[in-house]
LOKOLDO-544679 format. One record per atom (N, C-alpha, C): residue in three letters; y, z, x. Coordinates in steps of 0.2 Angstrom, whole numbers, padded with zeros to 4 digits, always signed. Each point is the difference from the previous one (the first is absolute). Layout:
LOKOLDO-544679
alaYZX
...
END
This chain:
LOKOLDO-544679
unk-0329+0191-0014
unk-0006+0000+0005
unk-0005-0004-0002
unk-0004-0003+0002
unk-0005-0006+0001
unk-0006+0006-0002
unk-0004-0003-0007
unk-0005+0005-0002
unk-0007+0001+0004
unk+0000-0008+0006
unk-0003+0002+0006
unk+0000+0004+0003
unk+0006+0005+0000
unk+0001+0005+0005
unk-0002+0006-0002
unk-0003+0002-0007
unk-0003+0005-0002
unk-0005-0001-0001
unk-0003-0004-0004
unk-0006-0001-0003
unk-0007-0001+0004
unk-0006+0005+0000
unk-0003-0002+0004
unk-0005-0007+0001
unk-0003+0001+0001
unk-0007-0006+0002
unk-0004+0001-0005
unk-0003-0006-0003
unk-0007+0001-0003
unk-0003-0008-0001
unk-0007+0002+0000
unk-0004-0003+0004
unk-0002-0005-0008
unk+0003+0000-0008
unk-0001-0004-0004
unk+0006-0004+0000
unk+0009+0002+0004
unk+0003-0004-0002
unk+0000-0007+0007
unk-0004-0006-0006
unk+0001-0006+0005
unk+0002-0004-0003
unk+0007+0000-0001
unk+0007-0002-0004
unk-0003-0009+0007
unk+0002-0005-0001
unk-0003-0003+0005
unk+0008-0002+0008
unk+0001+0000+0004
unk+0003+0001+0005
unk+0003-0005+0001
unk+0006-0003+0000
unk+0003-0005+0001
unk-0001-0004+0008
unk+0001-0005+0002
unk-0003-0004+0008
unk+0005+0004+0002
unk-0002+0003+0006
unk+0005+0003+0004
unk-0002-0007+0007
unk+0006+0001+0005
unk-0001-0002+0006
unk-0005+0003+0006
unk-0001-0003+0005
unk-0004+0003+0005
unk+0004+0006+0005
unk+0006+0000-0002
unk+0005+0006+0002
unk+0000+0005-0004
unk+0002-0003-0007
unk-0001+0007-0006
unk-0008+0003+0001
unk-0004-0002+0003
unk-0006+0002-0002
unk-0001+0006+0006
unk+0003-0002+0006
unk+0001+0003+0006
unk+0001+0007+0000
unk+0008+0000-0004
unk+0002+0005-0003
unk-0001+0004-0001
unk-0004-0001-0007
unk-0004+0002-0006
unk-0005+0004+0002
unk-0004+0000+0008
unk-0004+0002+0002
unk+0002+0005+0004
unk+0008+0000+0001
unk+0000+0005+0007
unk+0004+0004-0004
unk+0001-0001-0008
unk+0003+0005-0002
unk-0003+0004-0005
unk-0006-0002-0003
unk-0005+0002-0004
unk-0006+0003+0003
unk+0000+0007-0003
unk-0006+0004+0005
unk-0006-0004-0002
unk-0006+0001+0003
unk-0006-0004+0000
unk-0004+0003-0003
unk-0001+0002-0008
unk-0002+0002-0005
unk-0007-0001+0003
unk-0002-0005-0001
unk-0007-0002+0001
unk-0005+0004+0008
unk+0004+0002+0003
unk-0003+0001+0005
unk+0003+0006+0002
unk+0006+0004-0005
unk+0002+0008+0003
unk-0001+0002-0008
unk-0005+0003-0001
unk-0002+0002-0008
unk+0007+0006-0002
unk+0002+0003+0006
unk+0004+0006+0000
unk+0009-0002-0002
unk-0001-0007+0001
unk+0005-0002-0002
unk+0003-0004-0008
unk-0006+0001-0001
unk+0000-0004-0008
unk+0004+0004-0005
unk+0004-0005-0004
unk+0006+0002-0004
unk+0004+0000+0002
unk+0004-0003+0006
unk+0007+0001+0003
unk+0004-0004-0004
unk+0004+0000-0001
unk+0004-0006-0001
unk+0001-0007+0005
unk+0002-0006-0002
unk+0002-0005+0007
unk+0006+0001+0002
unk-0002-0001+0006
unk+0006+0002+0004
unk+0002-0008+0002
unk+0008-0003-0004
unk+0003-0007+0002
unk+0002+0004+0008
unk+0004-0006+0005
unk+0003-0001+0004
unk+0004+0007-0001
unk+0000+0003+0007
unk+0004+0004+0000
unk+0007+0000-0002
unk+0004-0004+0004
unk+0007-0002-0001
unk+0001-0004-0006
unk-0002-0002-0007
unk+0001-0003-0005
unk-0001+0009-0004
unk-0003+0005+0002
unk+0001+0006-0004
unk+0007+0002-0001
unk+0002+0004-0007
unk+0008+0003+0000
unk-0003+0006+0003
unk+0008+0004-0003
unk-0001+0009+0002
unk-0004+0003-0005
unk+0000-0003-0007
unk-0004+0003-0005
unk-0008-0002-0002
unk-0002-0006+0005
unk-0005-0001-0002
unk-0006+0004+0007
unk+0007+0001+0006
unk-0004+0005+0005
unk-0001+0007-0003
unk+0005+0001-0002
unk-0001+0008-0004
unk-0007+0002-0002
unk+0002-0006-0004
unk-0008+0000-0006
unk-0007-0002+0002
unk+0000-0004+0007
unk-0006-0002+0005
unk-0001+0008+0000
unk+0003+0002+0006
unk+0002+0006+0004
unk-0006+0006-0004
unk+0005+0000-0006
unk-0004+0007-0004
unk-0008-0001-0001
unk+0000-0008-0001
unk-0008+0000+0000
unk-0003+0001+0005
unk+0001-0002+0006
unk-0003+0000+0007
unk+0001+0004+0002
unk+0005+0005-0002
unk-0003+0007+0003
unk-0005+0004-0004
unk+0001+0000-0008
unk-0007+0002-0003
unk-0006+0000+0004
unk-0002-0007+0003
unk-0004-0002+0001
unk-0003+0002+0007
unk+0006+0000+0005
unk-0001+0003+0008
unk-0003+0008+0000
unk+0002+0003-0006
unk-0002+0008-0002
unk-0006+0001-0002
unk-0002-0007+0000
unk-0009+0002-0001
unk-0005-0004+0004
unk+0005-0003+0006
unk-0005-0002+0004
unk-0002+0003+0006
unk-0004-0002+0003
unk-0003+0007+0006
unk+0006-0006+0008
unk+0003+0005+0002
unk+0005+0000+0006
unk-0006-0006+0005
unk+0002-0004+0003
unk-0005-0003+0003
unk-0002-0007+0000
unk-0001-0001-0004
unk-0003-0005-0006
unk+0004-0006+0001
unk-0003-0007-0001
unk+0004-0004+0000
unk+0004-0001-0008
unk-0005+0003-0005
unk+0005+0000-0007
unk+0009+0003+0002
unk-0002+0006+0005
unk+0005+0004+0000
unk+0006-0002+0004
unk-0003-0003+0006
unk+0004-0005+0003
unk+0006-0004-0003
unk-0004-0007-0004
unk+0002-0004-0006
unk+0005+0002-0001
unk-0003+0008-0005
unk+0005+0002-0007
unk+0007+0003+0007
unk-0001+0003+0002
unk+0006+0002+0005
unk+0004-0004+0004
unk-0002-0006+0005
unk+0004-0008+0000
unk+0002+0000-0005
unk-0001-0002-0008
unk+0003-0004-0002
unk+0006+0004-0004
unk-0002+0007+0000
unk+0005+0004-0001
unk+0008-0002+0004
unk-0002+0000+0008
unk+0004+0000+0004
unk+0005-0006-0003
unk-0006-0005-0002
unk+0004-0006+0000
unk+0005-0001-0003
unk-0003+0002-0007
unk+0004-0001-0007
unk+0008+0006+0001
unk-0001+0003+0006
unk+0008+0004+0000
unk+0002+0001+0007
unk+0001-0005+0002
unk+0001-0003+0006
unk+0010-0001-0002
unk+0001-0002-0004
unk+0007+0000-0003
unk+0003+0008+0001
unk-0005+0005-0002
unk+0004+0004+0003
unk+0003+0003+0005
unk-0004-0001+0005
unk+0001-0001+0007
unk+0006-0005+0001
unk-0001-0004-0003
unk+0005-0005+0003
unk+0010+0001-0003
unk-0002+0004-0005
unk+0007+0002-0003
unk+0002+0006+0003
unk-0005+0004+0004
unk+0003+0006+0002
unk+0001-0003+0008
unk-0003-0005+0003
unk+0002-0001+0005
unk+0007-0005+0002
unk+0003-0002-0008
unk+0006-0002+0000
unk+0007+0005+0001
unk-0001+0005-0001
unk+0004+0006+0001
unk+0001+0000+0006
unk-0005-0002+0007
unk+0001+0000+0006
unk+0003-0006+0003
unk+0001-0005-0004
unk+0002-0007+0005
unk+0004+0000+0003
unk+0006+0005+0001
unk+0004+0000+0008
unk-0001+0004+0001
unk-0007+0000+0003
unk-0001+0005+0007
unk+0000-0006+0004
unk-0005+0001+0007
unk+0001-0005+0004
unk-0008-0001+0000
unk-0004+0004-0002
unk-0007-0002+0000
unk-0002-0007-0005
unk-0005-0004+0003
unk-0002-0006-0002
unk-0002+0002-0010
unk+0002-0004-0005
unk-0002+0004-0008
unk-0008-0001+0003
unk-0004-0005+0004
unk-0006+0001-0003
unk-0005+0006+0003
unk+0005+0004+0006
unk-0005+0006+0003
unk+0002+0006-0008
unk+0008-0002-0001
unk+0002+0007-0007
unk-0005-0002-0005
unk-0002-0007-0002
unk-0005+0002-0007
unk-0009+0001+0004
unk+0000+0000+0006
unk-0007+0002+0004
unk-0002+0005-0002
unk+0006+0003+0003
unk+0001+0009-0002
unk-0001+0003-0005
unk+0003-0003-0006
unk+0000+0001-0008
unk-0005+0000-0001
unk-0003-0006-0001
unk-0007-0002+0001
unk-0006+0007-0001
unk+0001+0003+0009
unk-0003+0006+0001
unk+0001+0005-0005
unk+0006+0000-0004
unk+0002+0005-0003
unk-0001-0002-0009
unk-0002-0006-0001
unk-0003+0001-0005
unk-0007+0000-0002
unk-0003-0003+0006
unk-0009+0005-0002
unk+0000+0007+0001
unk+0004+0001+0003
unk-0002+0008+0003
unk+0002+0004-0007
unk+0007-0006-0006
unk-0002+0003-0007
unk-0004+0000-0003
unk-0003-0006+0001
unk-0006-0005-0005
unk-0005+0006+0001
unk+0000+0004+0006
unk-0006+0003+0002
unk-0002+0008-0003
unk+0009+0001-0001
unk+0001+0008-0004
unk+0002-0001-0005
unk+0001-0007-0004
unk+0003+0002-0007
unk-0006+0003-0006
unk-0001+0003-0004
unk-0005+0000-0005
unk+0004-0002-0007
unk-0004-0002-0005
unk+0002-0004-0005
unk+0000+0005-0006
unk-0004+0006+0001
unk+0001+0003-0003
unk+0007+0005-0001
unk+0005+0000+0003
unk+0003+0005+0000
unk+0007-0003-0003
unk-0002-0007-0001
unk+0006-0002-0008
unk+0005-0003+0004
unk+0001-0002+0005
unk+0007-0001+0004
unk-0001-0006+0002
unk+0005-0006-0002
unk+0000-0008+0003
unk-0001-0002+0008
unk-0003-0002+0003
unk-0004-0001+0005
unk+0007-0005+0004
unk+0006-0002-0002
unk+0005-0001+0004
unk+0006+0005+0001
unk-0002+0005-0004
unk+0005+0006+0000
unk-0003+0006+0006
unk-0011+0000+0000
unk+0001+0002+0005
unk-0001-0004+0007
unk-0002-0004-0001
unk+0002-0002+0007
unk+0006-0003+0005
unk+0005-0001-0004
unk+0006-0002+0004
unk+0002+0008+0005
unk+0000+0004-0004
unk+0002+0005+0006
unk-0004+0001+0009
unk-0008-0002-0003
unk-0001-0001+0005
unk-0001-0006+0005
unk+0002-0005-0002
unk+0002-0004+0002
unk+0006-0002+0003
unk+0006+0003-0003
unk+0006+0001+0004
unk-0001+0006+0006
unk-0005+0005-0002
unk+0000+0005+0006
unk-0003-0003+0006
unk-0002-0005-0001
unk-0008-0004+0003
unk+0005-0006+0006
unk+0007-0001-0003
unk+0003-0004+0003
unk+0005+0005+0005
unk+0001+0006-0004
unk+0008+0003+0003
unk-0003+0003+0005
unk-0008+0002+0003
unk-0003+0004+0004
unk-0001-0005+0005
unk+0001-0008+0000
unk-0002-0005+0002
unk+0007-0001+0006
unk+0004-0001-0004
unk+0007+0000+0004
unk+0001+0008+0004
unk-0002+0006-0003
unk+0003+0006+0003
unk-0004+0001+0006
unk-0007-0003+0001
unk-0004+0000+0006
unk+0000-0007+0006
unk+0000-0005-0004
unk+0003-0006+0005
unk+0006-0004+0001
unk+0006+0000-0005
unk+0004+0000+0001
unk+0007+0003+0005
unk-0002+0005+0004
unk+0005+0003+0003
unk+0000-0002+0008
unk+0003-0003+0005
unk+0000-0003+0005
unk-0004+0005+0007
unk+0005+0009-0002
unk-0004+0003+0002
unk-0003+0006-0003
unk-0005+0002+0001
unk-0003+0008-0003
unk+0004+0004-0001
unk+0001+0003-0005
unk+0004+0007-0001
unk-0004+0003-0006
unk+0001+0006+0001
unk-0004+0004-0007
unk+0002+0000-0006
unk-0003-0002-0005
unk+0000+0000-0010
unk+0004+0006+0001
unk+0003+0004+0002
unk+0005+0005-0001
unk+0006-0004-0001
unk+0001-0005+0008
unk+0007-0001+0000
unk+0000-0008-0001
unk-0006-0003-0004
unk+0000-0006-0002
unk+0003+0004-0009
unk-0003+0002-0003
unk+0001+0004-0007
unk+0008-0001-0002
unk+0005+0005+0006
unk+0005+0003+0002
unk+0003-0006+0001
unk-0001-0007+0002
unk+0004-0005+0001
unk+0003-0003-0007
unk-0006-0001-0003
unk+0001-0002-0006
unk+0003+0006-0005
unk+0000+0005-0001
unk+0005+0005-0001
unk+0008+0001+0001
unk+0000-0003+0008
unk+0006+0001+0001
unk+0003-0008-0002
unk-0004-0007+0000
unk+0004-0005-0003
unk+0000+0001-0010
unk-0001+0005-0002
unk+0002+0000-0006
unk+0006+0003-0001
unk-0001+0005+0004
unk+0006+0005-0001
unk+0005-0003+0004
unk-0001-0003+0006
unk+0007-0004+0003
unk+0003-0004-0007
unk-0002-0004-0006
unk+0000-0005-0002
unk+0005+0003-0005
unk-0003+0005-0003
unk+0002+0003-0008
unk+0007+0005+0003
unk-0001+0002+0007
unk+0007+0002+0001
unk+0005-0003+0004
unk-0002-0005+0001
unk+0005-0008+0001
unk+0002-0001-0006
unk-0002+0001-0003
unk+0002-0003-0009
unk+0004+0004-0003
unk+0001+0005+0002
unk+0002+0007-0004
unk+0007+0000+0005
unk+0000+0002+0008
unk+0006-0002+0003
unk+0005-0006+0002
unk-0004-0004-0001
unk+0003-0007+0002
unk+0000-0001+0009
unk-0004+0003+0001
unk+0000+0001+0009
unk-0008+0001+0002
unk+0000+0000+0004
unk-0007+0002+0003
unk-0002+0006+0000
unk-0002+0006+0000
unk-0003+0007-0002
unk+0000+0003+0007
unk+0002+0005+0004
unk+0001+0002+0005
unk-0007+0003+0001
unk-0003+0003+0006
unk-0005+0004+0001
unk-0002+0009-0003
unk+0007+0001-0001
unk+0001+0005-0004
unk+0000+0001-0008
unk+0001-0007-0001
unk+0001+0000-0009
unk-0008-0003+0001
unk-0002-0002+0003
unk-0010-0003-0003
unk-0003+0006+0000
unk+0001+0005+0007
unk-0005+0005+0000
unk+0002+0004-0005
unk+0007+0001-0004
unk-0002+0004-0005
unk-0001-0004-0007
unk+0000-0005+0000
unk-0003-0003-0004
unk-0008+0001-0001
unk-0003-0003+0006
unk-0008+0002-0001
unk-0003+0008+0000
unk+0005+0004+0002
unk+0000+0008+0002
unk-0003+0000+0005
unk+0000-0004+0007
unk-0002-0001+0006
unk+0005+0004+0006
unk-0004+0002+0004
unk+0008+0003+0006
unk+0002-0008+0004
unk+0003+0000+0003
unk+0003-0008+0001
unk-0001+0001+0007
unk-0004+0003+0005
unk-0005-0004+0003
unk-0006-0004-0001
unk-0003+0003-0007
unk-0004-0004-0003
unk+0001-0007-0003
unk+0004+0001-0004
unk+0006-0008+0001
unk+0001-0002+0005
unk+0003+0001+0006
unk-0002-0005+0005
unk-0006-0003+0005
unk-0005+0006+0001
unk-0008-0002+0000
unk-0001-0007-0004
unk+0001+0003-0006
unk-0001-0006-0007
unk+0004-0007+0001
unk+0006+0001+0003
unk+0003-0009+0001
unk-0001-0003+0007
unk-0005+0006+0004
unk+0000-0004+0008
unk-0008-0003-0003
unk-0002+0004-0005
unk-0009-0004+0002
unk+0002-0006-0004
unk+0005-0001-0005
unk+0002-0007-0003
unk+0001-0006+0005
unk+0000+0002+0004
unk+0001-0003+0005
unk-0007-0006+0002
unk-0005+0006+0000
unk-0006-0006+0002
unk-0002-0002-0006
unk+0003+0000-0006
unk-0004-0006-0004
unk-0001-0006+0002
unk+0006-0002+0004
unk+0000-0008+0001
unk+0002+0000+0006
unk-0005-0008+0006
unk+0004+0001+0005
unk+0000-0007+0000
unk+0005-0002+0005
unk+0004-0006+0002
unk-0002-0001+0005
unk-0001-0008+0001
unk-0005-0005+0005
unk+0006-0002+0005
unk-0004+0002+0006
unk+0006-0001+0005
unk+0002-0007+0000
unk-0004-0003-0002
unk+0003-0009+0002
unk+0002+0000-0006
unk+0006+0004-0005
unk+0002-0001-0007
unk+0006-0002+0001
unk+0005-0006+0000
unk+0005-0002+0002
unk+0006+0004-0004
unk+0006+0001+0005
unk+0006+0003-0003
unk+0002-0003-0004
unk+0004+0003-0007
unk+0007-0001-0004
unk+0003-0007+0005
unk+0001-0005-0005
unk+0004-0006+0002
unk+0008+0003+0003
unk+0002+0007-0003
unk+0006-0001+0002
unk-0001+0004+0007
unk-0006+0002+0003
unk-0002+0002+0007
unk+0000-0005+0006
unk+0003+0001+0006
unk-0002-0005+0005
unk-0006+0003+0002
unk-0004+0004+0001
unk-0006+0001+0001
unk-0005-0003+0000
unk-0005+0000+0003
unk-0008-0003-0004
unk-0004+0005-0002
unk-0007-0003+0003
unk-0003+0006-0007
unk+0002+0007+0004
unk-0004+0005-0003
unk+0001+0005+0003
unk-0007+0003+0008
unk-0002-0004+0001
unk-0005+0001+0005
unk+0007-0003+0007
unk+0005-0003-0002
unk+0004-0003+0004
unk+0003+0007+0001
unk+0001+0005-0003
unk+0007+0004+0000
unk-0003+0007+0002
unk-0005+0000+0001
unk-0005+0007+0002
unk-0002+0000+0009
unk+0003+0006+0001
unk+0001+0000+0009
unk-0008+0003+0001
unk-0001-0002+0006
unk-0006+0001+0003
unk+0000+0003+0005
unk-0007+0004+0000
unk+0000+0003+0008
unk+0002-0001+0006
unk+0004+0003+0003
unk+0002-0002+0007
unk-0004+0003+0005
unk-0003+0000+0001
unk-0005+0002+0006
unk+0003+0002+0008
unk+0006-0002+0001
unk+0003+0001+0004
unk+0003+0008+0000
unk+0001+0000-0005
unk+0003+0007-0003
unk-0004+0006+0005
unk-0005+0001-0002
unk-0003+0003+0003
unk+0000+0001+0008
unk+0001-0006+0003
unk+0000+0000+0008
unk+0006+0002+0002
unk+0006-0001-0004
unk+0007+0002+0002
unk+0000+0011-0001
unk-0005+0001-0005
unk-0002+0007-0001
unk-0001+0003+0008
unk-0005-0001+0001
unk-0005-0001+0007
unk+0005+0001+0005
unk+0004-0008+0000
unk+0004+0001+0008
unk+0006+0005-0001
unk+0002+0001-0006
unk+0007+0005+0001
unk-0004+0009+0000
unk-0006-0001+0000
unk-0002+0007+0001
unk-0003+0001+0007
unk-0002-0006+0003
unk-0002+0000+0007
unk+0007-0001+0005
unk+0004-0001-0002
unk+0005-0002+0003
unk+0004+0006+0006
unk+0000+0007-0005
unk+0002+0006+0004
unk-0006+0003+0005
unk-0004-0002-0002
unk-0008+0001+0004
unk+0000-0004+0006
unk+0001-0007+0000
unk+0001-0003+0007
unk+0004+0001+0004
unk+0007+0001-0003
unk+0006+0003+0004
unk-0003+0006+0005
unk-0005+0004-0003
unk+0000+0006+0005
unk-0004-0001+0005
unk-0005-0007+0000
unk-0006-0001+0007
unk+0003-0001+0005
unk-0001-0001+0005
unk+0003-0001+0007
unk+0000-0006+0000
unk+0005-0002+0007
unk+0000-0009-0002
unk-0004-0004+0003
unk-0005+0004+0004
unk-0008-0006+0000
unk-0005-0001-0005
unk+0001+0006-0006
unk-0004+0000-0005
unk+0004-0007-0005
unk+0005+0001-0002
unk+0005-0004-0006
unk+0000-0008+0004
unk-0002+0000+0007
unk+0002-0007+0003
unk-0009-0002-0001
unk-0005+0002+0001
unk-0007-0001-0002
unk-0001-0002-0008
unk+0002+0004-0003
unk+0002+0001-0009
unk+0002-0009-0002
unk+0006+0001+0005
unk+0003-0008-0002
unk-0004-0004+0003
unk+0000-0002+0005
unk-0006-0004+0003
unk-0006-0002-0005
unk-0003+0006-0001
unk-0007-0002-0005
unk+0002-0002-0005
unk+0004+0003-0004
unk-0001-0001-0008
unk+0008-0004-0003
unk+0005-0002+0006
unk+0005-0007+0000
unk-0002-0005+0001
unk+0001+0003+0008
unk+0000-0009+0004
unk-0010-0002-0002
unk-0005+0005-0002
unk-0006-0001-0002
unk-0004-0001+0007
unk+0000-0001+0004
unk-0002+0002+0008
unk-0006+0003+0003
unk-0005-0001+0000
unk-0007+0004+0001
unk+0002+0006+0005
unk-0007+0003+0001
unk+0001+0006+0002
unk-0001-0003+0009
unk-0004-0006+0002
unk+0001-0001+0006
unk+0007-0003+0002
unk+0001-0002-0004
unk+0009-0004+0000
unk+0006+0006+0002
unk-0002+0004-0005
unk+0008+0005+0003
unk-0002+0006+0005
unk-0008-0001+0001
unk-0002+0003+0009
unk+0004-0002+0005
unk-0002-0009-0002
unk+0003-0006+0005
unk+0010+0002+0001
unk-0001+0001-0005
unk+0009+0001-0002
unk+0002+0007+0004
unk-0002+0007-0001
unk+0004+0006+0002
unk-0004+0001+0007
unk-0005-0004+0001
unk-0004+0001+0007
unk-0002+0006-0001
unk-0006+0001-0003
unk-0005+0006-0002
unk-0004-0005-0002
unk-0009+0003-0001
unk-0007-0001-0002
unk+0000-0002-0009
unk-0004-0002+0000
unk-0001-0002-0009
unk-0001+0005-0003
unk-0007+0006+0003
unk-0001+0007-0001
unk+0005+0002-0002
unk+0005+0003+0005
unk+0005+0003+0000
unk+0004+0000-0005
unk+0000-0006-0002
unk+0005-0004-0009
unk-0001+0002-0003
unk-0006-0001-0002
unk-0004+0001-0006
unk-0001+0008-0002
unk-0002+0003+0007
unk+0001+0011-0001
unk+0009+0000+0000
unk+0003-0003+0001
unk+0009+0001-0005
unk+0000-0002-0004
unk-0004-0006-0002
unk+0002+0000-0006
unk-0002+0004-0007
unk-0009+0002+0002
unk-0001+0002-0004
unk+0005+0009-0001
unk+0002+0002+0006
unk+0003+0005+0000
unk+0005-0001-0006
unk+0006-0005+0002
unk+0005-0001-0004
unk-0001+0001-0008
unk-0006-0006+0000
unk-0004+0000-0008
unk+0002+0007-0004
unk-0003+0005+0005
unk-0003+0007-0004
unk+0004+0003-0001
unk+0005+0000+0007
unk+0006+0002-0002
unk+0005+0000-0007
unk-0001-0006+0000
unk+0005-0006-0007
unk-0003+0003-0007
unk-0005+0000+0000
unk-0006+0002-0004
unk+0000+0007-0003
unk+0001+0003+0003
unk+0002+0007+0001
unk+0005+0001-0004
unk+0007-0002+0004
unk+0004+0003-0003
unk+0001-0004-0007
unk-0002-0003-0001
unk+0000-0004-0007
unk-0003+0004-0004
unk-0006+0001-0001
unk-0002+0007-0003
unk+0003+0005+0000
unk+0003+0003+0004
unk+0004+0005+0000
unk+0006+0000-0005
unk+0004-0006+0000
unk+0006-0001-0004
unk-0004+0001-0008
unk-0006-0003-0001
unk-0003-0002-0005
unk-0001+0005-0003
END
């Protein structure tokens, strides 16, 4: 490890500084706290380039900087500082627990977003006093920071942490007793496997079900004549309903008399106004209109009634 990384600052050593570039110097500035102008900061060690640091040399940053974060008051840009660049220097963590996820189907840079989240939320609980390496404790929350990320927006639709849990239950248990049979596990040998009744076991394999859903414009199996499936999904017939209608009105009309059932047809066949089939049966418009409304009620009536 580079004796830069422990050793602190002092203000007699002016060993003289080699020409750096107008980018080294850049650098140099955005990774070295600002002694001169955060008194609170004095005696840090220099922080090179974040991604030129190993795993040993963060270790040994880490334990300094959190000495330091432990004595600065919450708020503070010191405390700011020291906590980014905590974040920074273990950023690698994040990124190796979020390789355990790379076939999901979520994009890697939302899974180390999420890590991310989960390893300040360690940076913010760990203490240095209590002896334990600051990647041993944060990985656990950092994985839990990812598995809570998938368990809440990964699932296509809602279902409760009971039977999200139980999924992942039942694909272990499917697994190791695939392995043990040589065959698939029946519904019967899982539930006693998990010590579940096997209703519970099929609650559990029907909510697997919304994990994931399928885009209707997803095209078929090359060896399907099909297209996608938005092509093979029937749709409302609306008609349906009106064929309901006339076969229930049908023993209803049989029973009006045949000036009512020829006005019926008139109006609502041949579509005929109410002067029109006056003209037709040789009676008043009046007249039409008080049978038809009669007929209406009538119809109307017994419909409800059957209903």
């Amino acid at each position: 490890m580079s004796p830069r990384l422990d050793e602190k600052h002092s203000d007699t050593s002016c060993a003289a500084p080699a020409e750096r570039t107008s980018e080294d110097r850049e650098t140099a500035s955005s990774t070295t706290p600002p002694e001169h102008s955060d008194p609170g900061l004095t005696g840090l060690p220099d922080i090179p380039p974040y991604e030129e640091v190993g795993a040993v040399d963060a270790r040994a940053l880490s334990k300094t900087l959190f000495a330091r974060l432990a004595s600065l008051e919450e708020g503070t840009h010191e405390y700011a500082y020291v906590r980014n660049t905590l974040v920074e220097l273990n950023l690698a963590l994040v990124k190796f627990a979020a390789s355990r996820f790379r076939t999901r189907s979520e994009p890697m840079e939302d899974i180390i977003q999420v890590g991310t989240i989960g390893l300040i939320k360690a940076i913010d609980r760990f203490e240095l006093s209590r002896g334990v390496e600051f990647p041993t404790f944060a990985m656990p929350t950092i994985i839990g920071e990812i598995k809570r990320f998938f368990r809440d927006t990964s699932w296509s639709v809602r279902v409760p942490r009971r039977l999200q849990e139980l999924r992942l239950d039942l694909a272990r248990a499917g697994d190791e007793l695939a392995q043990k049979l040589d065959r698939s596990p029946t519904v019967g040998e899982l539930a006693e496997r998990l010590g579940l009744s096997e209703d519970e076991v099929v609650e559990g394999m029907a909510a697997s079900n919304a994990y994931t859903a399928s885009s209707l414009d997803a095209q078929a199996d090359e060896d399907e004549p099909e297209g996608s499936l938005s092509d093979r999904i029937g749709y409302e017939d609306h008609g349906l309903e009106g064929i309901e209608y006339v076969e229930s009105l049908k023993p209803l009309i049989a029973e009006l008399p045949p000036r009512d059932r020829r006005i019926l047809s008139l109006r609502f066949v041949a579509n005929m106004t109410q002067s029109e089939i006056g003209d037709e049966l040789g009676i008043s418009q009046m007249h039409v209109s008080r049978l038809l409304s009669r007929t209406l009620v009538r119809l109307r009536r017994g419909l409800l009634t059957e209903e």
